[in-house]
C-alpha positions, 0 to 999 in steps of 0.5 A: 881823130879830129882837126880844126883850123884856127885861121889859114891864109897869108895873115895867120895860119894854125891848124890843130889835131886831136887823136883819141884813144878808146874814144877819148881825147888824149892828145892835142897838137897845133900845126904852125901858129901865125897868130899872137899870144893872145889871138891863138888864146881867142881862137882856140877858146873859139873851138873849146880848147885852152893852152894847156890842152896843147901837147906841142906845136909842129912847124912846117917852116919859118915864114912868118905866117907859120912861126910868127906865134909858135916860140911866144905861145909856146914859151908861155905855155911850156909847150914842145916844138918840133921843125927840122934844123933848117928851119931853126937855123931860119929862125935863129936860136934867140928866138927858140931860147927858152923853148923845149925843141925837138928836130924832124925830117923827111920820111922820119916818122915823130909820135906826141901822145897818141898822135904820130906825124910823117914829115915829107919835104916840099918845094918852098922857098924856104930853108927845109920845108915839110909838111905833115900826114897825121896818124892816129893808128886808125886814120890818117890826115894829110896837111899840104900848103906852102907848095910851088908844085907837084912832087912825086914824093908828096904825091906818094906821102899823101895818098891813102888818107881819109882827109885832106888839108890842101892848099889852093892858093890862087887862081893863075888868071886873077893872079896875073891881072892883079896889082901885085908888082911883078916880082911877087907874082913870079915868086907866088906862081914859081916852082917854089912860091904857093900852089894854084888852084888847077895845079892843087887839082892836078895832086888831088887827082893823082892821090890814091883816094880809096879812102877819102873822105874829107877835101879842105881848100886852105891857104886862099889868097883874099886878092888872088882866089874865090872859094867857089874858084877853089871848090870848083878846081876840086869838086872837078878832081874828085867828080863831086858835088861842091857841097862834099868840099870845105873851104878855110878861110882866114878869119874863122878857119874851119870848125872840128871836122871829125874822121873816123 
């Protein structure tokens, strides 16, 4: 299996997974797409992958930075989507018209091709959140971002996986001397808002990691986070070295990572 993020932050989001079989690649899945048509076009040109290669879009939830491209991209490009009911209902069935929808939720597992995906709920101010471990039949990704807190139960989804996507939003100290109005920071820092950096430490180190290998710092605010910030609240869970966790950012994402 391999993953790659077309861009991860509050203007656009969209990361992509491929599982292969017997060493070739079968099956291409986008996870959210927050971008235009034609922006999901330029960056999926930027990692070697066109439309077509996508064999259906899953959507963690109806904010706009997560949906904002699915049903356009995927009405012009005939693509599947799956999401849970509560977010159809969300987003509303004008906006799916046209689209082949599938429905999830929690602890039901959805196979596309040679990919399968659990989807486990989360805390978020939104109307039926999940998130996604990806399994391929050899390795397992774990996708964590749009969190307010930690859970026992996303705690016990994630745990066993060889790679980790996981959100470190902001830093609680720049968050609170920012100028953001103060009911924007109380719904960012909230239980249901997005995950601060030593809160995302916290899950990482309560995860079973026999496994792990790969650690991914997604969804950084630009005002409210620094990448060393990030890396340095993981490296200190995982009592690494800053070199051996990634940072997405949200112009460029990050590039193919390979787990195996």
């Amino acid at each position: 299996m391999k993953f790659a993020s077309l861009g991860s932050g509050s203007e656009g989001n969209a990361l992509i997974i491929a599982g292969s079989n017997s060493g070739t690649t079968n099956t291409t899945v986008m996870l959210d797409c927050g971008f235009g048509i034609k922006e999901t076009e330029r960056r999926l040109t930027r990692i070697g992958k066109l439309p077509q290669d996508i064999s259906g879009i899953i959507v963690t939830h109806e904010h706009q930075d997560h949906v904002g491209g699915v049903f356009k991209f995927a009405r012009r490009h005939e693509i599947p989507v799956w999401l849970t009911y509560g977010t159809y209902q969300a987003v509303g069935a004008e906006a799916c018209k046209g689209v082949q929808l599938h429905f999830c939720r929690d602890s039901e597992e959805l196979v596309i091709g040679d990919l399968s995906f659990l989807p486990y709920t989360v805390p978020h101010d939104a109307r039926e959140p999940v998130q996604y471990v990806a399994n391929d039949g050899r390795c397992k990704l774990g996708v964590l971002t749009d969190a307010g807190q930690s859970t026992a139960h996303l705690v016990q989804a994630l745990g066993g996986c060889d790679a980790l996507v996981l959100e470190c939003n902001h830093d609680r100290r720049m968050l609170a001397d920012s100028v953001y109005p103060p009911s924007l920071k109380r719904r960012i820092g909230g239980a249901y808002g997005h995950l601060a950096n030593d809160v995302s430490a916290e899950i990482l180190a309560a995860l079973d990691k026999q496994k792990l290998k790969t650690v991914v710092g997604a969804h950084l605010s630009l005002k409210n986070n620094t990448p060393e910030l990030a890396r340095a609240a993981l490296c200190g869970a995982l009592d690494a070295h800053p070199g051996e966790v990634m940072i997405a950012c949200q112009e460029e994402g990050f590039d193919w990572i390979t787990i195996a």
